[in-house]
C-alpha positions in Angstrom: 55.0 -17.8 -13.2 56.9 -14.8 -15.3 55.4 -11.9 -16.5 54.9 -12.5 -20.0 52.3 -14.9 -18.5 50.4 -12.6 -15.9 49.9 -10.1 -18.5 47.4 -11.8 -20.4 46.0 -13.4 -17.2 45.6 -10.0 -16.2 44.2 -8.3 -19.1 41.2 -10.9 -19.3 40.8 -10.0 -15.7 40.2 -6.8 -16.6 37.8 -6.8 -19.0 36.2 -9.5 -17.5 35.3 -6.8 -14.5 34.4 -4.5 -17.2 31.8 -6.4 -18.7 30.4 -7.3 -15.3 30.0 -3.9 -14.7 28.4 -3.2 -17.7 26.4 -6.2 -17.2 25.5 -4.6 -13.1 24.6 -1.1 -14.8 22.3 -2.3 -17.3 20.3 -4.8 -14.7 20.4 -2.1 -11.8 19.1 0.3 -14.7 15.2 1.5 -14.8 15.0 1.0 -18.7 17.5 0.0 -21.5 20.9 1.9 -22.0 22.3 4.1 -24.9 26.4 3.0 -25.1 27.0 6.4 -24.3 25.0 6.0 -20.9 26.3 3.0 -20.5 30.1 4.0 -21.0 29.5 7.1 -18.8 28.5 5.1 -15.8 31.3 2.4 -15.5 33.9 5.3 -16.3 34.9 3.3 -19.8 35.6 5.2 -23.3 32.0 5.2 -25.3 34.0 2.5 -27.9 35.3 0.2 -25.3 31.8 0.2 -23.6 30.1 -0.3 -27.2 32.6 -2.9 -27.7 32.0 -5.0 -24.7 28.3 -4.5 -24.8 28.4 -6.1 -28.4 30.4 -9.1 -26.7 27.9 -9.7 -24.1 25.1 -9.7 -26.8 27.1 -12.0 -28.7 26.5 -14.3 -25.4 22.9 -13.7 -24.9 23.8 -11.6 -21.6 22.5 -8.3 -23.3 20.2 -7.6 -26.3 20.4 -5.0 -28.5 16.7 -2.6 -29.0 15.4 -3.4 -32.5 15.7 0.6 -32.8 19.8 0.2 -32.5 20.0 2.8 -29.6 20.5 0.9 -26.8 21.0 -2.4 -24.6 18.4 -4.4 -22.0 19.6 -7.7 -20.3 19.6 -10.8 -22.6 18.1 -14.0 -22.1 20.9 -15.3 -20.8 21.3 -13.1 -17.7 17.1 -13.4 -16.9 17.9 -17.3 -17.1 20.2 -17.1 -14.5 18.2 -14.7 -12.3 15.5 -17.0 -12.4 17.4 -20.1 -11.6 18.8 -18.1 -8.2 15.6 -17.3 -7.5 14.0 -20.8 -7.9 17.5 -22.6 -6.1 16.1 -21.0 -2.9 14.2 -22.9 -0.4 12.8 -20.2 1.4 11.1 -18.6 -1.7 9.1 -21.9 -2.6 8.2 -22.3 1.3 7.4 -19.0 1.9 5.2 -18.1 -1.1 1.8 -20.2 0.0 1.9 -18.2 3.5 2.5 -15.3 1.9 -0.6 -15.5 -0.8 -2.6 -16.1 2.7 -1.5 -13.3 4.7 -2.0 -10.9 1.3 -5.7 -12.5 0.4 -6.6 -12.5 4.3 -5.4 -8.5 4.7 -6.0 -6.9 1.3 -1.9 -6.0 1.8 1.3 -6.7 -0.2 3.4 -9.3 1.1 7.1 -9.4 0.0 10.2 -11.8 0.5 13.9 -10.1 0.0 17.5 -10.9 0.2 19.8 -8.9 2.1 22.6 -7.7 -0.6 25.1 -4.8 0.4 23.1 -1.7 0.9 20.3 -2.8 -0.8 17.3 -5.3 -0.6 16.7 -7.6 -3.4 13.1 -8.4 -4.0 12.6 -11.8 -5.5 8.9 -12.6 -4.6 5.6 -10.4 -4.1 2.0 -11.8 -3.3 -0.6 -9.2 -4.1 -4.2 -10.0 -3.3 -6.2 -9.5 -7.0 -7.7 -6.3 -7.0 -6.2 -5.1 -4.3 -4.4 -1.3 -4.5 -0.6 -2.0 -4.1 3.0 -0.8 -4.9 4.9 -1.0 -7.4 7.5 -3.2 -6.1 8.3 -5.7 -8.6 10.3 -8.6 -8.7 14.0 -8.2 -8.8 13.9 -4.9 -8.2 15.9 -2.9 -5.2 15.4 -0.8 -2.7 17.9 1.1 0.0 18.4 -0.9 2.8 17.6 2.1 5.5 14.6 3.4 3.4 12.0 -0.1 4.0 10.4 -2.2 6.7 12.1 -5.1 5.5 15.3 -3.2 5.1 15.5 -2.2 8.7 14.3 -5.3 9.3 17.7 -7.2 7.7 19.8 -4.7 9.6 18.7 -6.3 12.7 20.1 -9.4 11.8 23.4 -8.8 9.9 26.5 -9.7 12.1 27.7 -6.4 13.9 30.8 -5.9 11.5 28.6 -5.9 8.7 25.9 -3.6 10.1 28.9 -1.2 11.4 30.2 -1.7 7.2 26.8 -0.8 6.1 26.3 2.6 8.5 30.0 3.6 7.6 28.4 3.8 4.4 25.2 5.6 4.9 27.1 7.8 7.2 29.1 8.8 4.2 26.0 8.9 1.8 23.6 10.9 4.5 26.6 13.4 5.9 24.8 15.8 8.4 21.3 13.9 7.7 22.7 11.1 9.2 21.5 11.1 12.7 18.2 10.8 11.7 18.6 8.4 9.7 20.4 6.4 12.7 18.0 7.4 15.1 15.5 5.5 12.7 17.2 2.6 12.5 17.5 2.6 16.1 14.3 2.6 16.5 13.5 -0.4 14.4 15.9 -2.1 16.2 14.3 -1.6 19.6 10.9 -2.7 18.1 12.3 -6.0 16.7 13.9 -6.8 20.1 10.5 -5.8 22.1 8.0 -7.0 18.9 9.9 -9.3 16.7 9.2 -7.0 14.1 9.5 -3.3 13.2 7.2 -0.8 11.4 8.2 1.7 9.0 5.9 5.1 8.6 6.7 7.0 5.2 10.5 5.8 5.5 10.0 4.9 1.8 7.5 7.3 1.1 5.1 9.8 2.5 1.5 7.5 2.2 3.6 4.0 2.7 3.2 2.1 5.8 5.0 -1.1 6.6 6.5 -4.0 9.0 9.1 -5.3 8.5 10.6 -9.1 10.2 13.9 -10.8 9.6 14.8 -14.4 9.1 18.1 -15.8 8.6 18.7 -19.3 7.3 20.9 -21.0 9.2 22.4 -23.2 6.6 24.0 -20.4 4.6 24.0 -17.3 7.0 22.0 -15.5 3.8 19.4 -12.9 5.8 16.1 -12.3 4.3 13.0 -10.1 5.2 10.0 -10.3 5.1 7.5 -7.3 4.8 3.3 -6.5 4.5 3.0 -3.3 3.0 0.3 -0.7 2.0 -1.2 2.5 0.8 -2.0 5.0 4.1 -5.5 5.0 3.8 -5.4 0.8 3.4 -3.9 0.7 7.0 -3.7 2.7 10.2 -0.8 2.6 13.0 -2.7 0.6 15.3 -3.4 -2.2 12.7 0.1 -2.7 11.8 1.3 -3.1 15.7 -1.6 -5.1 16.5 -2.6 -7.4 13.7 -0.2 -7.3 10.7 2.8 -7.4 12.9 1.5 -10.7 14.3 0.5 -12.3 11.1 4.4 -12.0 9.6 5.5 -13.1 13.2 3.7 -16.4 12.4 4.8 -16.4 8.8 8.3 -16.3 9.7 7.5 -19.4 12.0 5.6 -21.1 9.5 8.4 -21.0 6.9 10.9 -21.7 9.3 8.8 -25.1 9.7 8.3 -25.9 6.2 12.1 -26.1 5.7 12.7 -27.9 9.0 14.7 -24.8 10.6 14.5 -22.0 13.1 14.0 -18.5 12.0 16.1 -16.8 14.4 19.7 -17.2 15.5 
């Protein structure tokens, strides 16, 4: 193939990764996004941003505010969030146990996917009434900052987990032994426990456990993780009753879709 040929080729690449991007930036964002925002954090000129952000809408990826000042994902993009979500087999075996252990401990109970740095939350049962978080579904969280963070770490191959502190090492700098010496701890407790807690990690009044399960059949690692306010749940409860209950989760779902939950 000439030139004259990879040129176009290449230029479609290009601002196919663009509109990704712009795609990434607006799902990842808290709210909806000006075109100036927008073109200011995928390092694009405000009109090429504008001008792509116009495409996707033309698609049904974005959606324009009725106001005109900015961009929120489009129906198209929540379609296929919610078809991932629903393809997986461990989110419709898992949510039954979960609505028990939640209703039986007044606690949240969360599934999420391992993804890069980051935990991607994808299902939450909440006990009605209860006082919870705000975790919502398809939101993220820092890896190193959760229960069920840590909780992936421990199961990631080691040149992944050595990828993923490289990183934090650089994002952390001189904070970073702590953060290690954390992590370290977690992955002591899962080896000893089966499951790790997490003490204001996230923040101050949180307290969590964390487990890990990885399916077999596609290497994907998930977490599971029970969660609450400080005054909901003391130390003690989490080592000695909550900490079981997700053990037997995790064994229950690994049941219900005919696998094992560990390696």
């Amino acid at each position: 193939m000439n030139g004259k040929t990879e040129k176009p080729d290449r230029a479609v690449a290009t601002s196919l990764r663009k509109a990704l991007a712009i795609l990434e930036a607006v799902a990842d964002a808290d709210g909806p996004l000006t075109g100036q925002q927008i073109a200011v954090q995928v390092s694009l000129s405000r009109s090429t941003a504008s001008r792509l952000a116009l495409d996707l809408c033309e698609l049904g990826y974005l959606a324009p505010l009725s106001n005109g000042y900015g961009f929120e994902l489009g129906p198209a993009a929540l379609r296929l969030g919610l078809r991932k979500f629903s393809s997986l087999d461990i989110r419709r075996a898992a949510a039954p146990f979960m609505r028990t252990i939640s209703d039986d401990t007044g606690l949240m109970v969360d599934l999420a996917l391992a993804h890069g740095d980051e935990m991607l939350y994808f299902e939450v049962a909440r006990k009605t009434g209860a006082v919870v978080l705000a975790t919502e579904l398809g939101s993220r969280m820092p890896i190193e900052r959760t229960a069920g963070g840590l909780a992936a770490i421990s199961a990631l191959m080691p040149v992944e987990r050595e990828q993923i502190f490289s990183r934090l090492k650089a994002k952390y700098g001189p904070e970073w032994p702590q953060v290690e010496a954390k992590i370290a701890r977690a992955l002591e407790e899962i080896a000893t426990h089966g499951f790790c807690t997490a003490i204001g990690t996230w923040r101050p009044d949180v307290s969590a456990v964390g487990i890990p399960f990885i399916d077999p059949r596609t290497g994907r690692v998930f977490s599971f993780s029970c969660s609450g306010i400080g005054y909901t749940i003391e130390e003690e409860r989490l080592r000695s009753e909550i900490g079981p209950r997700m053990v037997e989760l995790v064994d229950n779902v690994a049941a219900a879709m005919g696998t094992s939950p560990r390696p």
